[in-house]
N, C-alpha and C positions, 0 to 999 in steps of 0.2 A: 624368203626361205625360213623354216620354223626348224631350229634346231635343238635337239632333246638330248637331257646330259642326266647322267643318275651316279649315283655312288651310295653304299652303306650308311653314308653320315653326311657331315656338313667337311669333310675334308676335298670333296670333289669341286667344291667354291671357288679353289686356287684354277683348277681346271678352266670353270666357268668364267671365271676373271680373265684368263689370258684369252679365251673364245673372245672375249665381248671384246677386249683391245684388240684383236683381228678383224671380227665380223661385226662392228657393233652396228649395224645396221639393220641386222636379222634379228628374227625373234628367238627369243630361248626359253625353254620350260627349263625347271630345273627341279629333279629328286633326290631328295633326301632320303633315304630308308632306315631314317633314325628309331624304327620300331623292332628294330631287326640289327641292330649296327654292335658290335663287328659282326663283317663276315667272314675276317681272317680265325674267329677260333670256329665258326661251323663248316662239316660237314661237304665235300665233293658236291654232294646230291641235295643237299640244303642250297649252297651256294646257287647251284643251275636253277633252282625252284624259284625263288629268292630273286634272280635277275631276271629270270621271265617274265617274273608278275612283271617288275617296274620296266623293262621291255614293254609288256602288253597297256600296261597304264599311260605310257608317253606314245604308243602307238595311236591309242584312242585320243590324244590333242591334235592329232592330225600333224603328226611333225615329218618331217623330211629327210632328215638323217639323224643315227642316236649318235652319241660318243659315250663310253663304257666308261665312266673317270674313273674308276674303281680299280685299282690292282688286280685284287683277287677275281672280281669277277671276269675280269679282262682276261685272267689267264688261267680262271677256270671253266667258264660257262661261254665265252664268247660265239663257238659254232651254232650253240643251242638258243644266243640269245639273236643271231641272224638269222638261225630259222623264223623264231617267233615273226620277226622283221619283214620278212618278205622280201621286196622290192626297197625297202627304205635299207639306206648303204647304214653302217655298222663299223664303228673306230673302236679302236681299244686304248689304251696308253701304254698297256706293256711297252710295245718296239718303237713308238713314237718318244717316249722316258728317255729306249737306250739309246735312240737316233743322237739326241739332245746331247746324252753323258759324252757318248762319243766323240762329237763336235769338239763340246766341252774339254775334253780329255785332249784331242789332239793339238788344243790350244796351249796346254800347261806345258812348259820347259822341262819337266822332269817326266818324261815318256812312260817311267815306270811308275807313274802313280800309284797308288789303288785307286778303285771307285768305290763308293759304301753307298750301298741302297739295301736301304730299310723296307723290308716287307713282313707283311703277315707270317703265318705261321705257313696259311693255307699255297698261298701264292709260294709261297720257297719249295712246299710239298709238290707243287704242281710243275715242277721242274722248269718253266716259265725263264727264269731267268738262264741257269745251264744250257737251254735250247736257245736264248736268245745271240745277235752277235758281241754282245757281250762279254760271255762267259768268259773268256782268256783274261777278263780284268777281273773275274767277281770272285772272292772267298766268301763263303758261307758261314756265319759266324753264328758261335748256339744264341740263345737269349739272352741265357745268364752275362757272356762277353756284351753285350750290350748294353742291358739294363740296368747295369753295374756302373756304367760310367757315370760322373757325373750333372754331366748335362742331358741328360737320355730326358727327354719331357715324359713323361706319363697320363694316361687321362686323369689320374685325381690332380695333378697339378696345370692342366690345361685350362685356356680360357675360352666359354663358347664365343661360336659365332651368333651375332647378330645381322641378320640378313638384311636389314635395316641399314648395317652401316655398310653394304653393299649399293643403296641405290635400287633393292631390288622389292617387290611384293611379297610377301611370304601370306598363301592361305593354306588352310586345312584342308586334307585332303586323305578323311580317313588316319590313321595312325603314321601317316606319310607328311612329309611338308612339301608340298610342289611349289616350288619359287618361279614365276611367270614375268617375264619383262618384254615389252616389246618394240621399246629401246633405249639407247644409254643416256640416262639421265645427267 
């Protein structure tokens, strides 16, 4: 099975990584859309555009099922990017995220937790998380409450990834990086 995994950037790699420790048997293409990354400050109709392409680009590898690792696209373009899709099944991570939290949540001793997920601009717009079964745990907090703390990471102080230290092939592919492995090294 040839499994296609896309996200805005190289943040969809953690994605790619827990795939390969489940299925590392199968093959995986992997997208990047580092020409185009974020998609949390564009546009509704950018976003939908935007996942399509890499939709119709991992269609043409001949893959077999996508996974959306992306937030935003997950919970804003997703109907649009199974059209593109056809017959090939289409994952998102929005509800598979809160599945996890959930779990997660029901394990901690103190019930009333909170849960803090961090999203986009776009992804909080898209009411995504309010709609999801989350919502009874989630506050929405502005930016400035976030970006304010001290540990908040920011892209100027982040460090890339090297696909490299993945184990994985990185070629060019247009203003795209398709990461192709076809198994765990």
């Amino acid at each position: 099975m040839k499994i296609g995994v896309f996200d805005s950037g190289v943040g969809g790699m953690t994605v790619l990584s827990e795939l390969r420790r489940e299925f590392g048997a199968e093959h995986f293409v992997y997208l990047g859309d580092t020409a185009h990354v974020p998609y949390g400050a564009k546009s509704s109709s950018q976003v939908i555009k935007l996942s399509q392409d890499c939709a119709r680009t991992l269609i043409g590898h001949q893959i077999d099922v996508l996974v959306v690792a992306c937030n935003t696209a997950s919970s804003l373009a997703l109907p649009e990017i199974q059209e593109i899709c056809g017959r090939v099944p289409v994952v998102g991570v929005v509800e598979p995220g809160v599945q996890a939290a959930k779990v997660a949540h029901e394990k901690l001793r103190k019930k009333d937790a909170p849960i803090l997920v961090l999203a986009t601009r776009a992804t909080v717009r898209s009411g995504a998380m309010t709609r999801s079964s989350l919502a009874e745990h989630c506050k929405v907090l502005s930016n400035g409450e976030i970006t304010s703390h001290p540990n908040f990471l920011t892209a100027g102080n982040a460090h890339p990834i090297d696909a490299t230290d993945h184990g994985l092939i990185a070629q060019e592919n247009g203003a795209d990086h398709v990461v192709e492995q076809s198994h765990v090294l």
